[in-house]
Backbone bond lengths (Angstrom), bond angles and torsions (degrees), N, CA, C in turn:
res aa  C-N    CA-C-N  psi(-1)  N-CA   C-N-CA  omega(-1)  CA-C   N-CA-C  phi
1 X - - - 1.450 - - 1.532 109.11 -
2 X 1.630 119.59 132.18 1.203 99.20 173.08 1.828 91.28 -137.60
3 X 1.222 111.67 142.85 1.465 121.68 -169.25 1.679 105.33 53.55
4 X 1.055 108.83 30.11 1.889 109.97 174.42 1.131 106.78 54.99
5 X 1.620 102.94 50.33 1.611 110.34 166.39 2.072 108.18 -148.05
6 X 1.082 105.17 130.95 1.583 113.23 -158.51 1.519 110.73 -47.67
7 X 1.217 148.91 110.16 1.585 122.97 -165.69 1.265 91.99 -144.07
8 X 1.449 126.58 136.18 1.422 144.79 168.49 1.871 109.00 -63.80
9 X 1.105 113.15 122.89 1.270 109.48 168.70 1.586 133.24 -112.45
10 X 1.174 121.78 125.95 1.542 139.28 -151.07 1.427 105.46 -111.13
11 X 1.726 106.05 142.18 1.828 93.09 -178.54 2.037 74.71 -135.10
12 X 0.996 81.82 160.50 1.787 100.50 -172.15 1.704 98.32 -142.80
13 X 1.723 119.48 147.23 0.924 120.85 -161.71 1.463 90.33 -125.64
14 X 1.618 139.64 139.13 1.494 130.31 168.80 1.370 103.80 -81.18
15 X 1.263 109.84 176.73 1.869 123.97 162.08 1.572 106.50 -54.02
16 X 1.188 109.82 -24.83 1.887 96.04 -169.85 1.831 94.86 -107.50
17 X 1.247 115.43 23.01 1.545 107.90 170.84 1.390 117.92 74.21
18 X 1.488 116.72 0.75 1.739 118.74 163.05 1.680 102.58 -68.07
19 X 1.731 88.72 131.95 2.116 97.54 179.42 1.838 99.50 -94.89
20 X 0.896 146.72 150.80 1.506 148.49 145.59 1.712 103.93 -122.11
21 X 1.489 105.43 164.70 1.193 95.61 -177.25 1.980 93.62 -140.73
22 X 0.812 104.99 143.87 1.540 110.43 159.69 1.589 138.34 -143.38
23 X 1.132 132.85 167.77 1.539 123.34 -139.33 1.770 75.58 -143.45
24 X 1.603 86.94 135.70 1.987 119.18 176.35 1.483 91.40 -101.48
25 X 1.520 120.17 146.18 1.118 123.70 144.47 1.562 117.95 -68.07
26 X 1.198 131.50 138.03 1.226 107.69 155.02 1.128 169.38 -150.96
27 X 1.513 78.86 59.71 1.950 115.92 147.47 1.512 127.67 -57.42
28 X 1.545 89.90 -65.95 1.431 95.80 169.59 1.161 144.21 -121.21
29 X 1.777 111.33 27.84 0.954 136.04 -178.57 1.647 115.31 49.91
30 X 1.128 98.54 31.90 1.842 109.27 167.49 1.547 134.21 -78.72
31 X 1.410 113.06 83.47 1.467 84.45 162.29 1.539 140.24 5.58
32 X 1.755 133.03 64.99 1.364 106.59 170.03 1.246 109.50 -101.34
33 X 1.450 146.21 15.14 1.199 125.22 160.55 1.416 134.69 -150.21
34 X 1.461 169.13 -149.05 0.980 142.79 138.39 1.804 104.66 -167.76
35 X 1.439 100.11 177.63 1.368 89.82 171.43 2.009 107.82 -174.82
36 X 1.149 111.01 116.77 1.765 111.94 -179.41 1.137 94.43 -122.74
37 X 1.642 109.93 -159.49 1.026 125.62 -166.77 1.694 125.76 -90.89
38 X 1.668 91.60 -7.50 1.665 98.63 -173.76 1.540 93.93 -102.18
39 X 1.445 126.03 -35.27 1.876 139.67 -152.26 1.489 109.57 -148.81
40 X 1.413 105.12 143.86 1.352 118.38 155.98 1.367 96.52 -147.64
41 X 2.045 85.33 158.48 1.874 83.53 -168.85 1.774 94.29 -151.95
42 X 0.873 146.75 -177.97 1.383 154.12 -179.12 1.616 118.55 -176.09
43 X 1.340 98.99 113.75 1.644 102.14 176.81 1.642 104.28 -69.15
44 X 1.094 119.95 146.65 1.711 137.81 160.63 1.710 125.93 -143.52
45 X 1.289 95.98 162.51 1.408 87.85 -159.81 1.321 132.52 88.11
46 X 1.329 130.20 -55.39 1.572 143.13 -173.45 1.611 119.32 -41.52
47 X 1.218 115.61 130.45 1.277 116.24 -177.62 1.172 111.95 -136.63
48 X 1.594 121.02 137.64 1.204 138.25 167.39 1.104 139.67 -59.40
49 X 1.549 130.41 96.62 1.371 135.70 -167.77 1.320 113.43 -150.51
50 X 1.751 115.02 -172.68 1.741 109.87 147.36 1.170 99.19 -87.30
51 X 1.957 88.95 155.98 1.359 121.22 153.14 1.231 122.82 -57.60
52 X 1.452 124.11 165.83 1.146 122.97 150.14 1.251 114.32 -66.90
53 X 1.534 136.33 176.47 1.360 146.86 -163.67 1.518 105.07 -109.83
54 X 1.030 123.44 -11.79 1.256 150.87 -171.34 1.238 98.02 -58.27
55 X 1.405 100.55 -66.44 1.680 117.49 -152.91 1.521 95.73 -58.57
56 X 1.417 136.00 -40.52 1.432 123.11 -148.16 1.506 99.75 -102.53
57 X 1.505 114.62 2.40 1.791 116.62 170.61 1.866 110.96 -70.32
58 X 1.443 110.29 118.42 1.190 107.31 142.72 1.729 124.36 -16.68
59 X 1.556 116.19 113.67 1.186 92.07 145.02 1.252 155.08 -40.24
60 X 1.154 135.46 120.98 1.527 125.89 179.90 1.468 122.13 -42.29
61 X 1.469 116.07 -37.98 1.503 133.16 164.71 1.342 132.76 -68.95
62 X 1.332 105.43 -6.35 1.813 130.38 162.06 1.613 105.87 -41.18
63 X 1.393 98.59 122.75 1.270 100.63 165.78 1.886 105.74 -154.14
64 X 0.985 106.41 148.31 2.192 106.94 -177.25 1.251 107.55 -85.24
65 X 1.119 105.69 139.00 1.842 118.15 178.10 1.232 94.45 -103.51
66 X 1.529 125.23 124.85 1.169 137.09 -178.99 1.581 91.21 -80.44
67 X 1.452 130.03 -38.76 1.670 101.97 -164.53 1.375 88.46 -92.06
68 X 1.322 165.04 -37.00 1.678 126.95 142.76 1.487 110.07 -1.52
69 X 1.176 116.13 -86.15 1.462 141.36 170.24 1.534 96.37 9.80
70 X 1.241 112.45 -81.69 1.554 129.53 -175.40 1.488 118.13 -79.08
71 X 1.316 113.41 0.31 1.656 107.26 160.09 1.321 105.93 -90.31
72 X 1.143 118.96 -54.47 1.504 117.30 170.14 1.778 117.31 -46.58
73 X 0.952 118.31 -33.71 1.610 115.59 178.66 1.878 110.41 -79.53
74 X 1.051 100.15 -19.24 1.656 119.41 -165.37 1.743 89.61 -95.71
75 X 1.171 128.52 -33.87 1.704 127.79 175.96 1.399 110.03 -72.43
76 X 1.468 119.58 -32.93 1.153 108.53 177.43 2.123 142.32 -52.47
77 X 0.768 76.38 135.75 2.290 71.82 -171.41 1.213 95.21 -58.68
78 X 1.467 114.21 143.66 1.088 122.19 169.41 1.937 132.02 -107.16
């Protein structure tokens, strides 16, 4: 259980033998927790619902930067 919610917990080993371990919710298969040798972190609090509609509107103040524009086209693999 982590934040009193059921979550599977996983330990993974790298090529150089560092262990970390991290925990699935699993409801919603979320990341809530983890832990290596540099970080550990744990979501709390969080609750499952809708969003507001809000969140996924364009700002009104949105506008495209064409020279963005061309770094992003210039990053691409060729």
């Amino acid at each position: 259980m982590v934040s009193g919610r059921k979550a599977l917990k996983y330990e993974g080993t790298s090529s150089s033998g560092e262990v970390n371990h991290f925990w699935l919710d699993q409801k919603l298969g979320l990341l809530v927790k983890w832990d290596d040798r540099i970080s550990a972190g744990e979501l709390r609090n969080f609750t499952q619902g809708p969003q507001p509609a809000g969140l996924f509107e364009i700002p009104a103040d949105y506008g495209k930067s064409q020279q963005m524009s061309g770094v992003i086209q210039s990053a691409k693999p060729k």
